[in-house]
Rosetta silent file (secondary structure, phi, psi, omega in degrees, C-alpha in Angstrom):
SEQUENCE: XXXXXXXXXXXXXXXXXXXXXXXXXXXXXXXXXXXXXXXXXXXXXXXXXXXXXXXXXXXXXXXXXXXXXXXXXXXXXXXXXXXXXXXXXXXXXXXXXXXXXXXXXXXXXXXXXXXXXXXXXXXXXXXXXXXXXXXXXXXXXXXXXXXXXXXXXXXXXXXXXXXXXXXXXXXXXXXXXXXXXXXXXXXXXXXXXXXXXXXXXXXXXXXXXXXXXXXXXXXXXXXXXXXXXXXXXXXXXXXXXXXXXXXXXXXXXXXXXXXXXXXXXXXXXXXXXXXXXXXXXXXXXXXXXXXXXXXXXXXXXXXXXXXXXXXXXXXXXXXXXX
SCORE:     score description
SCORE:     0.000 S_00000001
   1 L     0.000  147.972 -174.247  -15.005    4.896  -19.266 S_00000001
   2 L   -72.434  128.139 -170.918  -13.858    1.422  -20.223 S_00000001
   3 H   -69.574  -45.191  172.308  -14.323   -1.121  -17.274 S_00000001
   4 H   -26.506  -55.806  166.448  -11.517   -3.175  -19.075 S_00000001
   5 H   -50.462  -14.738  145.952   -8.738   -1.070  -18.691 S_00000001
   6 L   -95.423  105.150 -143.278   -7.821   -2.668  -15.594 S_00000001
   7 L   -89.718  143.950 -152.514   -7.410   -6.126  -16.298 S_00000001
   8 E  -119.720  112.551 -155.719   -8.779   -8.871  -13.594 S_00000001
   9 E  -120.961  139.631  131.119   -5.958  -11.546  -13.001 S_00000001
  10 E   -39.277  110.692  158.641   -6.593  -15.165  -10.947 S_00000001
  11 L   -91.763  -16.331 -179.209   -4.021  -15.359   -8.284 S_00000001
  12 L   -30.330  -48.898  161.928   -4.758  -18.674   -7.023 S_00000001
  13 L   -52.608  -24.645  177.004   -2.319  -20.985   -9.083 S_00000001
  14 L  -108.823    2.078  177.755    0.293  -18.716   -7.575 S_00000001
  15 L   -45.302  -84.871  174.858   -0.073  -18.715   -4.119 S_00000001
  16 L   -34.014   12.390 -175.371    1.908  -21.235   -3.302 S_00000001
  17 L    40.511   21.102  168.344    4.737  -19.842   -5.113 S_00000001
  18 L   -88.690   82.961 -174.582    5.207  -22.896   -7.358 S_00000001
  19 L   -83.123   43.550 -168.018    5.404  -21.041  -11.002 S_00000001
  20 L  -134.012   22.761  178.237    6.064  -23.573  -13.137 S_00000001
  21 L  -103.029 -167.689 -159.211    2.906  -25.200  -13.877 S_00000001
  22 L   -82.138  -24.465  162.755    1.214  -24.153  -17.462 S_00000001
  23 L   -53.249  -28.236 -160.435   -1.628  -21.905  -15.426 S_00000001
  24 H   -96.491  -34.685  164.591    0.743  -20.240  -13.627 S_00000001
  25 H   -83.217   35.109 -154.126    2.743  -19.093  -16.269 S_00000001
  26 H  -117.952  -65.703  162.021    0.178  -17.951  -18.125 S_00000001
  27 H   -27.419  -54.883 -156.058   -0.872  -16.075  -14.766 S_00000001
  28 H   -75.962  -67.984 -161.271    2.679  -14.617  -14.309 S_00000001
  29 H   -45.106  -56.374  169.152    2.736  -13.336  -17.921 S_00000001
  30 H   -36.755  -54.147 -162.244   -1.018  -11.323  -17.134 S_00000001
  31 H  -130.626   41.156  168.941    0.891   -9.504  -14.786 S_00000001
  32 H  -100.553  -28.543 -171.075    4.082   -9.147  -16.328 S_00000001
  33 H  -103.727  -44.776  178.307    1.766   -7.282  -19.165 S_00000001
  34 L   -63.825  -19.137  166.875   -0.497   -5.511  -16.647 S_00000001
  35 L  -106.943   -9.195 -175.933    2.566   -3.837  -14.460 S_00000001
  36 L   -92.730  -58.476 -164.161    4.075   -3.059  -17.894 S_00000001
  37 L  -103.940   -4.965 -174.048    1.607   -1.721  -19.660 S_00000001
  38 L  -138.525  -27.381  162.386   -1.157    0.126  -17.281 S_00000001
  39 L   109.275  -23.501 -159.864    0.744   -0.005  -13.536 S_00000001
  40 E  -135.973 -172.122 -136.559   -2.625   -1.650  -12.146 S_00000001
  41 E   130.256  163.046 -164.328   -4.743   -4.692  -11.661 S_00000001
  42 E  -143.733  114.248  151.186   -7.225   -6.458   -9.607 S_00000001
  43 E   -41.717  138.940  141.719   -6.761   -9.697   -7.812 S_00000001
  44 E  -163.722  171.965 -153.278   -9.030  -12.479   -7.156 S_00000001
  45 L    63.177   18.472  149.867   -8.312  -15.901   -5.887 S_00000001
  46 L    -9.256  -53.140 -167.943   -6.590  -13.765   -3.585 S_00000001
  47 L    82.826    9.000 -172.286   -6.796  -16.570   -0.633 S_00000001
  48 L  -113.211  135.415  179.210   -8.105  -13.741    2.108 S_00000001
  49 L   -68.465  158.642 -175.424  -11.855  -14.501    2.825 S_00000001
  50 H   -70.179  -24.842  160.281  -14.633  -12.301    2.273 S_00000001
  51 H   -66.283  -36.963 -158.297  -15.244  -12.600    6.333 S_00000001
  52 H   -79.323  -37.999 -177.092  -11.691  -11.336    6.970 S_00000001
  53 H   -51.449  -59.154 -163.534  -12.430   -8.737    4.713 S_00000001
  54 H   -68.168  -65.845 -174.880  -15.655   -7.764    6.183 S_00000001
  55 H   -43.574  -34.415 -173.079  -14.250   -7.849    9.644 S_00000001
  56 H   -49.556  -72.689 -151.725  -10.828   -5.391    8.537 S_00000001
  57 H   -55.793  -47.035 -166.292  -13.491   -2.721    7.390 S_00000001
  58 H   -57.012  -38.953  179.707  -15.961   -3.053   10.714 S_00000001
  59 H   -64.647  -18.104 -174.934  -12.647   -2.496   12.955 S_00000001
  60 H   -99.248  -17.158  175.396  -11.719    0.637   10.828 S_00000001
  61 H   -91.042  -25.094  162.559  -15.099    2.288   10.632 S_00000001
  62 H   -49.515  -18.621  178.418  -15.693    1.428   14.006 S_00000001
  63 H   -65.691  -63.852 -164.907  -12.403    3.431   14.697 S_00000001
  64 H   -79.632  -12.167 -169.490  -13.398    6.533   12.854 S_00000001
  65 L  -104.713   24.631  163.362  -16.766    6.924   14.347 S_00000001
  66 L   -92.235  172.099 -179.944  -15.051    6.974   18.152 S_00000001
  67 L   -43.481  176.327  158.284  -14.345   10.462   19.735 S_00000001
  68 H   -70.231  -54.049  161.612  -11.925   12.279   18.791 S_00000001
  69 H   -11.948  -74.852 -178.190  -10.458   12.320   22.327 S_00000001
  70 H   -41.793  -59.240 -176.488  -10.450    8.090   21.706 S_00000001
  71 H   -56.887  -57.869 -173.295   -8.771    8.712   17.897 S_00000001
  72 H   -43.322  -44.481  165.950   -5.992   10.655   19.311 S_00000001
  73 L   -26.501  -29.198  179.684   -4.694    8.225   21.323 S_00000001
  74 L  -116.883   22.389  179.591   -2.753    6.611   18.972 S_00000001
  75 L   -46.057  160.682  146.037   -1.595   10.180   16.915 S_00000001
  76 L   -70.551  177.456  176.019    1.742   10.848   16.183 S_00000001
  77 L   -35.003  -52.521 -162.077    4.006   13.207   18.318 S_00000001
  78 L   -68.685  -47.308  164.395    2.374   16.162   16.196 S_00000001
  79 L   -52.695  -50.247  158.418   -1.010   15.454   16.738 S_00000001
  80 L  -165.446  132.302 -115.842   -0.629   14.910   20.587 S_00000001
  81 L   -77.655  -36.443 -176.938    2.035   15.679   22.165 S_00000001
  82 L   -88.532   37.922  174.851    2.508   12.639   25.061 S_00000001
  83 L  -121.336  144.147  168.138    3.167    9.752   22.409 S_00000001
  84 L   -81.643  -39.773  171.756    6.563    9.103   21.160 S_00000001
  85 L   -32.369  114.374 -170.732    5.306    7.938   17.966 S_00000001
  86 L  -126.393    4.018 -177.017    6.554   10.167   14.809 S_00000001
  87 L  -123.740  -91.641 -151.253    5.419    7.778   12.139 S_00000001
  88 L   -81.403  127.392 -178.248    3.011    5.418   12.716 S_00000001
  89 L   142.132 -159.815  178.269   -0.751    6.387   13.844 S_00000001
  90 E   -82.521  149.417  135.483   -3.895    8.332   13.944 S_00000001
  91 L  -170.095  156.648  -94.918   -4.198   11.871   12.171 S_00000001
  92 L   -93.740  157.883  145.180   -6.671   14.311   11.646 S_00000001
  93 L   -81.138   28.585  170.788   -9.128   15.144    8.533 S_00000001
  94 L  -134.644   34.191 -164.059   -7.720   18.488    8.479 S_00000001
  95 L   -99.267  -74.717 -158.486   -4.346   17.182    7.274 S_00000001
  96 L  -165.218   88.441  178.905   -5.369   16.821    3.939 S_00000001
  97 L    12.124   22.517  172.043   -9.304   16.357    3.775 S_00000001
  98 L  -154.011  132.663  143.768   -9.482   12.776    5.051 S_00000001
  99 L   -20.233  170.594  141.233   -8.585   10.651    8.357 S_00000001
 100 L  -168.514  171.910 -167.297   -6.242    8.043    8.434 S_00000001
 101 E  -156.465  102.400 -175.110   -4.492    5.052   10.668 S_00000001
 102 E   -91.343  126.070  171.398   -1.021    4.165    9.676 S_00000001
 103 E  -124.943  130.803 -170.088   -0.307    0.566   11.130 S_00000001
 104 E  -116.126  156.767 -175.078    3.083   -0.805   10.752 S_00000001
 105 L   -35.266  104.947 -179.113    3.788   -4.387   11.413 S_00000001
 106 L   -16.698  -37.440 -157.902    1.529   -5.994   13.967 S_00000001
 107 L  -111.829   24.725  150.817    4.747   -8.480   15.421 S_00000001
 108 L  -107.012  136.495  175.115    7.020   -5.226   16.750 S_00000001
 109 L   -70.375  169.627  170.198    7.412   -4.990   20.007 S_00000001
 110 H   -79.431  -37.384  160.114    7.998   -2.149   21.868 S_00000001
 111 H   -59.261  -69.654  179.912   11.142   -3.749   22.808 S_00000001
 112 H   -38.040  -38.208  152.680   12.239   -4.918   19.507 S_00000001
 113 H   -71.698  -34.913  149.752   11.568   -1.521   18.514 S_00000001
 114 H   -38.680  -60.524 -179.754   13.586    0.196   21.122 S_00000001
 115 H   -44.161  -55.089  175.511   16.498   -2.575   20.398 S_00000001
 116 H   -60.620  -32.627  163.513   16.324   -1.407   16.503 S_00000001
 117 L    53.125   36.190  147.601   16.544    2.255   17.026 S_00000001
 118 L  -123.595  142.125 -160.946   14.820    3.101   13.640 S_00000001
 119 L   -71.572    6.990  176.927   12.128    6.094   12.999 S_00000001
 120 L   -90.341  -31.157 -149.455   10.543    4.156   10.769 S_00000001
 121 L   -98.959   69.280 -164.069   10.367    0.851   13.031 S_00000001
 122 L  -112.332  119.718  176.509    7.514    2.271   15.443 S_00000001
 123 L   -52.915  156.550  151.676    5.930    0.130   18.406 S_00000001
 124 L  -147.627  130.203 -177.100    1.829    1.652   18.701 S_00000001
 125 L   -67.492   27.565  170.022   -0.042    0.831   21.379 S_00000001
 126 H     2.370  -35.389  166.345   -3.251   -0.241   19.883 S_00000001
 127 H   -31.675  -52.678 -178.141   -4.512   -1.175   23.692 S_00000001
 128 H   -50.481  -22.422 -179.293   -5.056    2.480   23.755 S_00000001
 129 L  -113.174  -50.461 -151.091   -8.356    2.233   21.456 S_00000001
 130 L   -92.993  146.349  143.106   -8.699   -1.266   20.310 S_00000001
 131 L   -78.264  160.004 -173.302   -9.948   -4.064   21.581 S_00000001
 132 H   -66.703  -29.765  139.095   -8.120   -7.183   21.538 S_00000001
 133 H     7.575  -81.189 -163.377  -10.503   -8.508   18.889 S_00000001
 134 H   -84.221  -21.479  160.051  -10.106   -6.144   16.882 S_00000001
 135 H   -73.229  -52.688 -152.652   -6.120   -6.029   17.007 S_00000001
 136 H   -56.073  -67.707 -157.994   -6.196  -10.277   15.961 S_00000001
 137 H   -52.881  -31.985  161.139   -8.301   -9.061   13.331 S_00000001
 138 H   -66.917  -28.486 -166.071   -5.735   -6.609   12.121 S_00000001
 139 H   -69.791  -57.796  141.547   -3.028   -8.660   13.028 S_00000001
 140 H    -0.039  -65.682 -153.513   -4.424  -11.347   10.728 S_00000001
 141 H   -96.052  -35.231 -170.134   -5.317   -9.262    7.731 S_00000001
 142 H   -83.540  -16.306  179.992   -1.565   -7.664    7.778 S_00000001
 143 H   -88.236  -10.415  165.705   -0.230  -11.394    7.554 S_00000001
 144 H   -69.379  -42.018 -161.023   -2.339  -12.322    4.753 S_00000001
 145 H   -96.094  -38.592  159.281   -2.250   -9.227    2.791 S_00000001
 146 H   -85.577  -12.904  154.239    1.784   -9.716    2.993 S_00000001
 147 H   -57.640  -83.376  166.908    2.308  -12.886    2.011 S_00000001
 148 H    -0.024  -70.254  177.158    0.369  -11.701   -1.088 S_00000001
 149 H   -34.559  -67.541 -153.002    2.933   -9.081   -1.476 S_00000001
 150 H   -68.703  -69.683 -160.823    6.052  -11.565   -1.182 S_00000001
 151 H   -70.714  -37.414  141.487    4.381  -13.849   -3.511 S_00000001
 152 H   -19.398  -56.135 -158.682    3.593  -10.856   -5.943 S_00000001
 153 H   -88.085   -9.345 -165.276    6.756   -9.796   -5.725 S_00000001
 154 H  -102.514  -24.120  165.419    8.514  -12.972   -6.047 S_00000001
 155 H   -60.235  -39.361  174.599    6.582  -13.249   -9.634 S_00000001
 156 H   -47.786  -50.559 -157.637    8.897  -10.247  -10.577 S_00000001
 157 H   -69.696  -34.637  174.209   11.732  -11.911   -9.394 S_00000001
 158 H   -61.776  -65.033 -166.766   10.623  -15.466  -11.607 S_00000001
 159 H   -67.137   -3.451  163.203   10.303  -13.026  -14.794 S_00000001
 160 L   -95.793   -1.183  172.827   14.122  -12.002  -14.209 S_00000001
 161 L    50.293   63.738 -173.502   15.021  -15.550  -13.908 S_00000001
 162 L  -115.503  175.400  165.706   16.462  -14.906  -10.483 S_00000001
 163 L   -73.461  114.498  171.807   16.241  -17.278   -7.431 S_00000001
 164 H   -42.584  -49.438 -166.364   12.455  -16.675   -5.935 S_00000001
 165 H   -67.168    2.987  177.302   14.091  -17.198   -2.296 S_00000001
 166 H   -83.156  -22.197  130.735   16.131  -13.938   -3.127 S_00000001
 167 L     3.201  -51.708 -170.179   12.930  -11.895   -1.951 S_00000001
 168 L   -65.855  -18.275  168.092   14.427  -12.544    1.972 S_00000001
 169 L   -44.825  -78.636  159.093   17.019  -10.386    0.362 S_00000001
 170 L   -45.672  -21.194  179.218   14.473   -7.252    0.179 S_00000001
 171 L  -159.404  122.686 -176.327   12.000   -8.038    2.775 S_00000001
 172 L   -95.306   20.231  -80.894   13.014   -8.912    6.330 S_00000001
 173 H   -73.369 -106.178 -150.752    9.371   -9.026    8.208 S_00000001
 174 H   -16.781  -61.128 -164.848   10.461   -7.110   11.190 S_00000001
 175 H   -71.491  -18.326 -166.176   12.832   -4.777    9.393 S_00000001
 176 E   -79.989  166.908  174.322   10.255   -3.855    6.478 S_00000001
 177 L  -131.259   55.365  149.224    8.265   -0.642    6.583 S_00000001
 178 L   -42.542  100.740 -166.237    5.163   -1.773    5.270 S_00000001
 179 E  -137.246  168.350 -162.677    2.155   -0.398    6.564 S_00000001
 180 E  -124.348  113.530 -162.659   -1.506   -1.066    6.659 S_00000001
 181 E  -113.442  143.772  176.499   -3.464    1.994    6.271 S_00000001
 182 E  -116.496  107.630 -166.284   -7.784    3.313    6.650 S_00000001
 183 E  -104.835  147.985  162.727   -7.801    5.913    4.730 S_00000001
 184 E   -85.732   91.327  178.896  -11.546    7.891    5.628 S_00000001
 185 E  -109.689  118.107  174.116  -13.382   11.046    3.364 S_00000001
 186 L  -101.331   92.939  157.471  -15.690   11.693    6.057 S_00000001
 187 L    62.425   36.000 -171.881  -18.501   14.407    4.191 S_00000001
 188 L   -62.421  148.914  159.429  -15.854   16.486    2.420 S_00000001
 189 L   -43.306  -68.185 -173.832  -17.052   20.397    2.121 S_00000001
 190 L  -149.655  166.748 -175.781  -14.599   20.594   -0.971 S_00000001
 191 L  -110.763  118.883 -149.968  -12.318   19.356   -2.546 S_00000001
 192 L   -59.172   15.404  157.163   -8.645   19.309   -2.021 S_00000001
 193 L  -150.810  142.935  177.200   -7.511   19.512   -5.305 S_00000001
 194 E  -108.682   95.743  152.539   -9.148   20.907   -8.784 S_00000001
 195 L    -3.222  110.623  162.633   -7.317   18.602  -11.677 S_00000001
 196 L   -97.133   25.243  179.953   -5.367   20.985  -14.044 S_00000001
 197 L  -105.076  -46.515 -172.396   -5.066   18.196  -16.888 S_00000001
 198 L  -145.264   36.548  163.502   -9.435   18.075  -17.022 S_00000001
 199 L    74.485   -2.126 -174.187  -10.832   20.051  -13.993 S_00000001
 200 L  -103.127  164.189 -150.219  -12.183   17.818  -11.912 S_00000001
 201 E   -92.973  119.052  164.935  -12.355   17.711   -8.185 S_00000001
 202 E  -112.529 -171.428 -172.805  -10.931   15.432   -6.377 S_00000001
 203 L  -110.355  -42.421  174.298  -10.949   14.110   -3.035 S_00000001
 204 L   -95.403  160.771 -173.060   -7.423   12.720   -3.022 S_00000001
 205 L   -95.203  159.125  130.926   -3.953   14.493   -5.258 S_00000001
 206 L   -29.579   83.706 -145.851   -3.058   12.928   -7.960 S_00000001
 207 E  -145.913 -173.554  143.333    0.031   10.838   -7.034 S_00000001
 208 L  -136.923 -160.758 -169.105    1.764    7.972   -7.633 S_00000001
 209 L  -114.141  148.306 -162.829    3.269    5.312   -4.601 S_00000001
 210 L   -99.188  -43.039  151.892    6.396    5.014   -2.998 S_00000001
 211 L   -30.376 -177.482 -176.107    6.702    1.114   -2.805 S_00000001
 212 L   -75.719  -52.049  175.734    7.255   -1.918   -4.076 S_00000001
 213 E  -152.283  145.751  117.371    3.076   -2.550   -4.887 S_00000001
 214 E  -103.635  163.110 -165.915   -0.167   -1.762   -3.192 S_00000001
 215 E  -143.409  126.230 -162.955   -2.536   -3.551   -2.791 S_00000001
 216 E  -110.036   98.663  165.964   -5.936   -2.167   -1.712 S_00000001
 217 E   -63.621  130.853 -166.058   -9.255   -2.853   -0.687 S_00000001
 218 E  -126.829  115.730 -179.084  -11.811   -0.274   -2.065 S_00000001
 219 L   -53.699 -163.503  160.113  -15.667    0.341   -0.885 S_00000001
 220 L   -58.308  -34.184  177.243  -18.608    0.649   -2.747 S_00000001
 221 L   -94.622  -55.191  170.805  -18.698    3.789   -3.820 S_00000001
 222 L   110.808 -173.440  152.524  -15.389    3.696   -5.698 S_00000001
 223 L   130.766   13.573  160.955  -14.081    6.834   -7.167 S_00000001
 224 E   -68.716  162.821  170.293  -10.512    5.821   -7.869 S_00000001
 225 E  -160.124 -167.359 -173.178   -9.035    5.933  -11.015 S_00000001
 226 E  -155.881  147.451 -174.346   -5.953    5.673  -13.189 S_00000001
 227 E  -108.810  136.905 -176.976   -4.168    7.501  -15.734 S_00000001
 228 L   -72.286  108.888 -175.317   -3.457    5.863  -19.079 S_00000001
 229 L   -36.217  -62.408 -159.246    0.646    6.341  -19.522 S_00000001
 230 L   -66.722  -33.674  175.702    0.017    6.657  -23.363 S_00000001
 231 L  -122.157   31.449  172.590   -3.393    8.877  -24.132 S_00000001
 232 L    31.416   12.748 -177.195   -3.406   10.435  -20.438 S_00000001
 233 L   -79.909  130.892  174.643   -7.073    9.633  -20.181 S_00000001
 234 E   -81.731  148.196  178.158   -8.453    8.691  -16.438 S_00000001
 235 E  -153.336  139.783 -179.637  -10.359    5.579  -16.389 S_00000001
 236 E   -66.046  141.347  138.278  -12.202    4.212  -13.082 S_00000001
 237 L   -67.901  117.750  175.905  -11.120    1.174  -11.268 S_00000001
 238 L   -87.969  134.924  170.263  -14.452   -0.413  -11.014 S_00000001
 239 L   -62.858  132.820 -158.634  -15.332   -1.728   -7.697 S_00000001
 240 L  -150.505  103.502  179.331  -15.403   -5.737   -7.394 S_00000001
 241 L   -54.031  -38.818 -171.448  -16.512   -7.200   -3.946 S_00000001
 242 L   -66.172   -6.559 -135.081  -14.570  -10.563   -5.101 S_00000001
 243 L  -122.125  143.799  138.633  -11.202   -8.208   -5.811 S_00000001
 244 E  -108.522  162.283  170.104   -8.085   -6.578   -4.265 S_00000001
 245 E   -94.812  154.050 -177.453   -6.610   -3.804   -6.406 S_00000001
 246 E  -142.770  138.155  125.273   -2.273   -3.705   -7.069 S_00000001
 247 E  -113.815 -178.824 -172.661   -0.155   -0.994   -8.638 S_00000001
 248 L   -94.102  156.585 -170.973    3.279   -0.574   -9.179 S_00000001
 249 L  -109.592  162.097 -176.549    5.365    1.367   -6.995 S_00000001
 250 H   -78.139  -31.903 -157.718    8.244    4.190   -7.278 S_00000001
 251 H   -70.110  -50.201  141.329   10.529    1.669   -5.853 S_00000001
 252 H   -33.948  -58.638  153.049    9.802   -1.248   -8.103 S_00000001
 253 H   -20.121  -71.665  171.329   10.088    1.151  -10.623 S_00000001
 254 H   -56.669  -51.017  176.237   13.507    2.039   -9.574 S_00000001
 255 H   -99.717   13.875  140.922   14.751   -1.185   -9.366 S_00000001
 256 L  -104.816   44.799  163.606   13.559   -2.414  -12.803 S_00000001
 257 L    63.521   12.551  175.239   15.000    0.317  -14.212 S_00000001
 258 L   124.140  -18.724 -160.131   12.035    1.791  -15.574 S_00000001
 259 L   -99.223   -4.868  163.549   10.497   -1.008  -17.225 S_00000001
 260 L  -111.341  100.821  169.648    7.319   -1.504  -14.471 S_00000001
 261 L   -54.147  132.987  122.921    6.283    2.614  -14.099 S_00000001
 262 L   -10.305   51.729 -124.471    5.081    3.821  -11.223 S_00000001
 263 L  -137.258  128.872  175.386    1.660    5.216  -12.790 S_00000001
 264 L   -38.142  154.392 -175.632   -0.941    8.038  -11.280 S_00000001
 265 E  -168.422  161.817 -172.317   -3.687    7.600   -9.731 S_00000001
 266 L  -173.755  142.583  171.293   -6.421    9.873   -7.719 S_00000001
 267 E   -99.323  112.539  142.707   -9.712    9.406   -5.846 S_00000001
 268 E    -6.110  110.663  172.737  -12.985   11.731   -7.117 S_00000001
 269 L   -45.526   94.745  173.560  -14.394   13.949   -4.912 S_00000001
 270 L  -121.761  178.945 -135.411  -17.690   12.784   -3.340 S_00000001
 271 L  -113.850  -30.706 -173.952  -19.665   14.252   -0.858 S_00000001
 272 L   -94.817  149.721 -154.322  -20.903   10.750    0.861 S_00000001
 273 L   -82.308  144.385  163.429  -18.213    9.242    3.253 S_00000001
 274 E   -95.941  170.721  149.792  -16.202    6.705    2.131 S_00000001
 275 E  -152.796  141.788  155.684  -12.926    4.154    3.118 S_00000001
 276 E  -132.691 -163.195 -175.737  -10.699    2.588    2.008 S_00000001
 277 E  -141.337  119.136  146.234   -7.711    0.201    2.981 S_00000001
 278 E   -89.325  124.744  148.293   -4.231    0.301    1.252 S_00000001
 279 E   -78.035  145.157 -178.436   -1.153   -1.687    1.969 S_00000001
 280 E  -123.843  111.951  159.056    1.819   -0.141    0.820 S_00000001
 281 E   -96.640  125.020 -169.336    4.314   -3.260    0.732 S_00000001
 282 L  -104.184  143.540  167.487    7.661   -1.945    1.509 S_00000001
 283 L   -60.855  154.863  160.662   11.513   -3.317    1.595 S_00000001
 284 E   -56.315  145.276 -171.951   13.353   -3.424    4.842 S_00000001
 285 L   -44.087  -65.702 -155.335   14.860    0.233    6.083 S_00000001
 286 L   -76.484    9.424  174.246   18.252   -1.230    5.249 S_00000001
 287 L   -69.067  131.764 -179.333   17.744   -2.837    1.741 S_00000001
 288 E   -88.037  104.616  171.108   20.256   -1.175   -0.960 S_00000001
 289 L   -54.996   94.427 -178.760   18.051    0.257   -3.524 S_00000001
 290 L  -151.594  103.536 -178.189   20.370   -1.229   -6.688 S_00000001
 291 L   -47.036   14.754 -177.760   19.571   -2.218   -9.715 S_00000001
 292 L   -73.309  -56.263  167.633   22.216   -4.679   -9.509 S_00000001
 293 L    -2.039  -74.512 -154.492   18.993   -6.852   -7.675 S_00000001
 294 L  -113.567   -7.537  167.745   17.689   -7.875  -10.631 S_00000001
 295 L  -147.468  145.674 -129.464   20.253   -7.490  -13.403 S_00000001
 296 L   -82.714  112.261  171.437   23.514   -8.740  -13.654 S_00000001
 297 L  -141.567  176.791  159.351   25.921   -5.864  -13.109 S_00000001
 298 L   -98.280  164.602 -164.856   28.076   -5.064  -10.582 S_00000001
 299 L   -69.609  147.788  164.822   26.788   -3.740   -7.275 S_00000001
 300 L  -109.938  114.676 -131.526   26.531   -0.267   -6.366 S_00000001
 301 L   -76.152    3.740 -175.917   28.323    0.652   -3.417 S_00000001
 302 L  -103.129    6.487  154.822   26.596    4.617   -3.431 S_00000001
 303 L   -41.065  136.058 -167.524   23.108    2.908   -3.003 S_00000001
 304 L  -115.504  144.850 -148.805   21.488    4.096   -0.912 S_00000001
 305 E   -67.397 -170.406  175.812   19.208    1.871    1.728 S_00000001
 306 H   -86.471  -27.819 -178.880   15.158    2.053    1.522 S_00000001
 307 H   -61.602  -42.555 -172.320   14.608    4.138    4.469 S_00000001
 308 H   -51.657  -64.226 -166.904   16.919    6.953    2.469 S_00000001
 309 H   -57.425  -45.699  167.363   14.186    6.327   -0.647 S_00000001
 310 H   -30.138  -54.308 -166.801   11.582    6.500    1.492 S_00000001
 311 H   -72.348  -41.182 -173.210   12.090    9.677    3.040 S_00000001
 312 H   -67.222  -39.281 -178.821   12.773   11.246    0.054 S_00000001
 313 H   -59.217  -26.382 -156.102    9.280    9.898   -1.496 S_00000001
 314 L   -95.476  -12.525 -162.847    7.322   11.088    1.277 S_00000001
 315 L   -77.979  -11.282 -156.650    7.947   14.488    1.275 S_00000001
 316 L   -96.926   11.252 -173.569    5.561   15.301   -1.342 S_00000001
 317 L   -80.881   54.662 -138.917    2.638   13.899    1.339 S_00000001
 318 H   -65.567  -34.316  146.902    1.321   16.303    3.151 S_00000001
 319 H     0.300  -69.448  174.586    0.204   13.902    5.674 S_00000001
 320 H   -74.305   14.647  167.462    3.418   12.791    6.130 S_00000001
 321 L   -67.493   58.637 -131.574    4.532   15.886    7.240 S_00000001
 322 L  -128.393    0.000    0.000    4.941   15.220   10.675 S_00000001
């Protein structure tokens, strides 16, 4: 399969969210063509070091290879029964043939989440498992990996020839529900879907994402891939130590009306265990999904907030079934 189809864009020139030299708009335009025409892409000049990296992964495999007893601790409600926690947490490989550890922003409190009184907005005790280490290191990794977003996301906002500082509109850091996830295929037996477009087994469904972008960190072994909108042909993300991976989101989707897709994606059933780490960068609960955001109409009062979108996206998860 062609290594190509996901095109490898220098973020570096844009960090700093100054888009107006001639690199950057050269930059912006790669991934103005690259959310347009394939939904995916791979970062580098990224700004998060290859130590930060390496540390992220040691805290999450170190994670999955404690007891179970140890994992549970931070489950949701369903999973064990004396946590309040209905979102945010450990749960099981017998969910849907892999682990996972939903982390939602590192700088809510348990108060601030009490105070907020949303089920999305969930305190987790990390304490319970982690060492303090190993939360900085997380803590760290979610403020890096979201800036990234914000400045991602604020290139959208540049190709609509809006004000960049309109972004604080859409993403509150408290209020967002952004989360930083390990997802684990520990040795599956089989595999939890058979393709009906070409037969093949995966380890992960076929899906696409409920967010604005994610943006992922992938091992060594690989097995992701991506479906071409136009000839429906799967083609591998090739693994790149130097790289993060981005797609497009339903919700980006929704509010450019269609013109950055959403686009499929699935991981390949292998037998030897893998992880990986997605962020799913999200809007604040209470942002009014309305395409008024980026083009000049008037607003629409029967929008409905992000939490609303959310809920609705999730359903099709079994995971999130909780």
């Amino acid at each position: 399969m062609s290594r190509n189809f996901i095109p490898t864009i220098n973020i570096s020139s844009l960090l700093d969210c100054r888009f107006d030299s001639k690199n950057s708009l050269k930059m912006i335009k790669k991934i103005e063509k690259a959310c347009k025409e394939v939904g995916f892409f791979q970062i580098i000049g990224h700004g998060i070091g290859k130590k930060n990296i390496e540390n992220t992964c040691f805290v999450g495999k170190k994670f999955f290879t404690m007891s179970k007893k140890n994992k549970i601790k931070l489950s949701p409600r369903k999973w064990n029964s004396k946590n309040k926690n209905k979102y945010r947490g450990y749960f099981p490989n017998d969910v849907n043939g892999k682990e996972g550890l939903d982390i939602g922003d590192l700088k809510v409190s348990r108060k601030y989440a009490l105070k907020i009184k949303n089920k999305y907005i969930e305190y987790l005790n990390l304490n319970k498992t982690l060492d303090k280490k190993s939360i900085t290191t997380l803590s760290n990794y979610f403020d890096k990996i979201f800036n990234i977003g914000e400045c991602l996301f604020k290139v959208i906002i540049k190709l609509h020839k809006k004000d960049i500082d309109s972004s604080e509109e859409v993403f509150e850091r408290l209020k967002t529900l952004s989360t930083l996830r390990f997802n684990f295929y520990s040795n599956q037996s089989k595999p939890i879907e058979v393709s009906k477009e070409d037969g093949v087994a995966l380890g992960c469904e076929t899906h696409v994402d409920s967010g604005i972008f994610t943006i992922l960190y992938q091992d060594k072994k690989g097995g992701l891939q991506v479906q071409n909108k136009k000839n429906k042909k799967w083609y591998d993300v090739p693994f790149n130590k130097n790289a993060l991976v981005v797609n497009t989101g339903r919700a980006l989707e929704f509010l450019t009306k269609g013109k950055f897709k959403a686009t499929n994606h699935r991981v390949l059933w292998n037998k030897s265990k893998r992880m990986s780490i997605p962020f799913f960068f999200e809007p604040s609960y209470d942002f009014k999904m309305d395409e008024a955001f980026f083009y000049k109409k008037k607003p629409n009062n029967k929008a409905v907030n992000y939490e609303k979108f959310l809920n609705q996206s999730l359903k099709k998860f079994i995971e999130y079934q909780r």
